[in-house]
N, C-alpha and C positions, 0 to 999 in steps of 0.2 A: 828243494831244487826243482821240482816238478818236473822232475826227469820219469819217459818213459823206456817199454822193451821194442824202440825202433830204432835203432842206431845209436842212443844217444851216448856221449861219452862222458868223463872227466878226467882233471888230470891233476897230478902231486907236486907241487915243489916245493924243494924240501929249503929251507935255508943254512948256509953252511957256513955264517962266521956271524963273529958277535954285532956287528951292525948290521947284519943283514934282520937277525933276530929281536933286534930291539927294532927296528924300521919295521918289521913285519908286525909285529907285537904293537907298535904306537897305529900299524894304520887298519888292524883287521881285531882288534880286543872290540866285541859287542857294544859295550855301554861308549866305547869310542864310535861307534855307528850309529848311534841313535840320532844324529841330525848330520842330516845331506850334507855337505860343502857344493855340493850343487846350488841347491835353493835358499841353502840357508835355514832347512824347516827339517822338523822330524820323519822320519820313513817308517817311526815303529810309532806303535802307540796299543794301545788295548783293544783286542777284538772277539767276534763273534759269544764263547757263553758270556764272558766276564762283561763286557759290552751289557749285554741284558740285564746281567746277575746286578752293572752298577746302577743302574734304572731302576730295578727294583730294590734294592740296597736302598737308594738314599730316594725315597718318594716319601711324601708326609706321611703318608700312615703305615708305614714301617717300622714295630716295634717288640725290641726283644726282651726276655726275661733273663734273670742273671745268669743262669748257668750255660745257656745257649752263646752269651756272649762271651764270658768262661770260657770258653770250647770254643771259638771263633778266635780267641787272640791267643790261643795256644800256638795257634797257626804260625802266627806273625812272629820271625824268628830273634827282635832285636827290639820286643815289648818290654816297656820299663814294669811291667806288675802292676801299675797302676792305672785304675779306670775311672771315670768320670762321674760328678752325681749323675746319680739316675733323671730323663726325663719329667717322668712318672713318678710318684712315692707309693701313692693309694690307690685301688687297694693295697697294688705290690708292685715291685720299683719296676720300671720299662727304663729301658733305653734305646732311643732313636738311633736309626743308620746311620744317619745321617754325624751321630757322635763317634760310634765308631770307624766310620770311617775317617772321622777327622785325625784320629789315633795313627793312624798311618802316614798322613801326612809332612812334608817338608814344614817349614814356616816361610810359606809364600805367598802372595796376597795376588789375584785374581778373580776378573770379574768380565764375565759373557752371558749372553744369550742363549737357549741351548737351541738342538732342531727341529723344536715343533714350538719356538716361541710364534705368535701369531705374526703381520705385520702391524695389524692394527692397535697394537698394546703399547703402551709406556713401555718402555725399558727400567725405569726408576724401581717399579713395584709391581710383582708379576702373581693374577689370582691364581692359574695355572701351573705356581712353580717355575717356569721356565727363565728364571734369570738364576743364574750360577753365580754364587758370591763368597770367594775363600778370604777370610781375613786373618793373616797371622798363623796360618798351617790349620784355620778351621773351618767347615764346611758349614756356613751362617745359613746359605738357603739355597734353592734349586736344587732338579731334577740333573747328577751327571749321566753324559751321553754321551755320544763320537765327539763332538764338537768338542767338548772340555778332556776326556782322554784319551781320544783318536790322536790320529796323529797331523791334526790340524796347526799351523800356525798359530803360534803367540796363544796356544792348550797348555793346558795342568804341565806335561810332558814338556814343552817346547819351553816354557816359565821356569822349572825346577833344573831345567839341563843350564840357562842361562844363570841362574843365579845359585846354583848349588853344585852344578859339576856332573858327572858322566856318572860316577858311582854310586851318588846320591838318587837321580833320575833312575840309574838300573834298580836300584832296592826298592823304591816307592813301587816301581810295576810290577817288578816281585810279589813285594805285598800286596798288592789291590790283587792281584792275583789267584793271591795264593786264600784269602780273605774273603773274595766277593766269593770266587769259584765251591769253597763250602759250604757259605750262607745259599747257594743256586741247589748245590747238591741235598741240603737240608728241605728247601721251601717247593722243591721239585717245579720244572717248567716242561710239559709239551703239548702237541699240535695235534687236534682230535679234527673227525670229518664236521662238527658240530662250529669250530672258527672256520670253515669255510662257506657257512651256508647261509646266503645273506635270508631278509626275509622277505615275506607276499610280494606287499607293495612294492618292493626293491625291485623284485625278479619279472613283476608286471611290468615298470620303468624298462627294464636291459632291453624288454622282448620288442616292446614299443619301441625304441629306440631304433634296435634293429630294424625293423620294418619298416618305418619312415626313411632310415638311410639307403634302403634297396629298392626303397618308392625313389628317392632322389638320382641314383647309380641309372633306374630306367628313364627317367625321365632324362638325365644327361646321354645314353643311348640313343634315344629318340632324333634329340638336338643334333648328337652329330652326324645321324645318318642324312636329316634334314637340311646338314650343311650351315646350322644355324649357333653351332658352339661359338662361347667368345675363346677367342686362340692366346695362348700366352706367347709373349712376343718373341719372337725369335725359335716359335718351336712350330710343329707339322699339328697336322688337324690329331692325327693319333697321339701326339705325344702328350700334346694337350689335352685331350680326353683322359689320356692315362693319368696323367696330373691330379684334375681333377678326382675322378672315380677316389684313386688313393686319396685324397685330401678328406672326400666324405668319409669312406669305410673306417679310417683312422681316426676322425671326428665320432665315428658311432661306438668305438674301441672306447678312446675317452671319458666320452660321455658314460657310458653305462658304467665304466667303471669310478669313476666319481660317485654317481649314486649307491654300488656296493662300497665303496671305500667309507662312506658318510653314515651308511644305515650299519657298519659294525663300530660295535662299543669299544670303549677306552680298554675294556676288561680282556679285549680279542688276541690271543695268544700269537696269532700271526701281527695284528696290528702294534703290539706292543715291541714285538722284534723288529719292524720299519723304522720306528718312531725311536726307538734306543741307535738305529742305524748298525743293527748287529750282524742283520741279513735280509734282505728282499727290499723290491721297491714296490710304486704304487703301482707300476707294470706289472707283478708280478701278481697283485690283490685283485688288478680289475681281471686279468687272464684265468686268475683260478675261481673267479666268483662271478663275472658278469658275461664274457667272451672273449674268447683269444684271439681274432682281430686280422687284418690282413695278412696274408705271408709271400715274401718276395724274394726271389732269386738275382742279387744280383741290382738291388735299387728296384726291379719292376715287379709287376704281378707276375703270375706264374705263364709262361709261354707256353705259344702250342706245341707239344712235343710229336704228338700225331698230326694226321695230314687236316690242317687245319682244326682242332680240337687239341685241349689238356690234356684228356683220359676217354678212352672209349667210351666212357660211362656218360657222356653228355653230346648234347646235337653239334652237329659244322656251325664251324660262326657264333658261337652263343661269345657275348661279351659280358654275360651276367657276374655279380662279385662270385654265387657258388662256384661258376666252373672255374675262373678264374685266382683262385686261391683266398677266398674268406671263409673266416672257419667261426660261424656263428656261434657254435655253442662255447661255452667254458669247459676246465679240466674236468671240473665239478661234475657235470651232467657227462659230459666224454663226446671224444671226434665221431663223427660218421666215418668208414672206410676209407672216402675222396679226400675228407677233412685230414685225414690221421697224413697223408700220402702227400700231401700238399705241405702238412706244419713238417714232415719227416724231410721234405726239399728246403723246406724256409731253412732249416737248423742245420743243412751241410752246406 
């Protein structure tokens, strides 16, 4: 309920006759919620570990031995006892996630894209994995991700509600749940200072970057003192200036973090949580590895709070990105003082 201790309340109502109990019961039972009458779409779907755990579950080279798998469909409350050939025979029998998770499955036939298919790929046949293809309740090939168990449109979720019912839909997530969540708890997953730290050449590119855009921010100074900015239509010499500036500094946010986003591997524990869609964005990869970028109060930069100055700490008049709330460095390396005091204004 994301209730906090500032006032917030709730309240009881109790129902007090048998239609009132069967009307409350048909419109608030769970598995009866799991698609909006709003949209027409689901609101629940699989998230955060399980989200990962399904990523890593069903990737090609994911492959278990029989007693592990043994011990994973203990799990699953409503297992017929029987398991599949093994992938593998020799030396000794493997089976893919990608089988077991088929075990859990409705028999429903779906086929998507998932969210790091490229655009530039077929759809037909994907070297990446990235096409999702369930035939008949079995998981034939692709990587799942939000997109197939999130609670996307015409997903795993939104396909099994339509064609199997509310009950069927709540067990399936159950299961994947209850399934992925100890094959995670087995395989172990977390985030060392070592997936944040892009490398040389990456960190040479941020700094570059940086620097050209603060050569750009002056050179736009220059202009408008010189009366010489092109103005955007309908707006003041300042406002346009302002414009601008923001349009570079957020260009150099960007950019740098493109190039940290590119120079970490597939294998990157924060990358892999993006890319499954469990937690974080690319904003969140460029700010913690290449810099954290403009901060604004309110749509602008940061205003003079003192008599004409941000902070004591800088000259009258400076229109520079430092005084005005760019916060060069990343989490990574850590705020200057001015920096810390400016992202601590961005964030309220």
């Amino acid at each position: 309920y994301n209730a906090d201790f500032d006032g917030d309340e709730m309240n009881l109502h109790v129902p007090q006759s048998h239609q009132t109990r069967a009307e409350v019961q048909e419109l608030m039972l769970v598995p009866h919620c799991i698609i909006s009458p709003q949209g027409n779409s689901p609101v629940m779907g699989i998230i955060q570990d399980t989200l990962l755990g399904c990523m890593l579950f069903t990737q090609r080279d994911t492959f278990l031995e029989r007693d592990f798998v043994m011990n994973l469909l203990m799990h699953v409350g409503d297992w017929d006892g029987i398991i599949p050939q093994p992938a593998i025979l020799k030396p000794k029998p493997l089976w893919t996630g990608k089988q077991i998770f088929s075990l859990i499955l409705p028999d429903v036939n779906l086929s998507r894209l998932n969210k790091t298919h490229p655009d530039d790929e077929k759809a037909e046949i994907s070297p990446g994995d990235t096409k999702v293809f369930i035939s008949r309740g079995v998981l034939i090939c692709g990587i799942v991700d939000k997109k197939t168990v999130g609670s996307s449109s015409n997903g795993l979720i939104h396909v099994t509600w339509k064609e199997h019912g509310p009950r069927e839909t709540d067990k399936m997530m159950s299961n994947i749940q209850v399934l992925v969540n100890h094959y995670v708890l087995h395989r172990g997953q977390s985030i060392g200072i070592g997936d944040t730290v892009a490398d040389d050449a990456t960190m040479h590119n941020v700094v570059e970057t940086i620097q050209e855009s603060k050569k750009e921010v002056k050179e736009l100074i220059k202009k408008a003192q010189e009366k010489e900015l092109t103005l955007v239509p309908g707006q003041t010499m300042i406002q346009s200036f302002e414009k601008h500036v923001n349009k570079v500094l957020n260009g150099a946010r960007d950019t740098s973090g493109s190039s940290a986003h590119r120079s970490l591997l597939k294998s990157n524990n924060i990358k892999r949580m993006v890319s499954a869609g469990s937690k974080g964005t690319f904003i969140n990869i460029s700010q913690i590895c290449a810099c954290v970028g403009q901060q604004n109060v309110e749509g602008n930069r940061i205003g003079y709070g003192f008599h004409r100055r941000t902070l004591p700490h800088f000259v009258v008049d400076d229109l520079g990105p430092e005084s005005r709330g760019f916060v060069e460095n990343s989490y990574l390396r850590g705020l200057t003082p001015s920096e810390f005091f400016f992202h601590a204004m961005g964030g309220r």
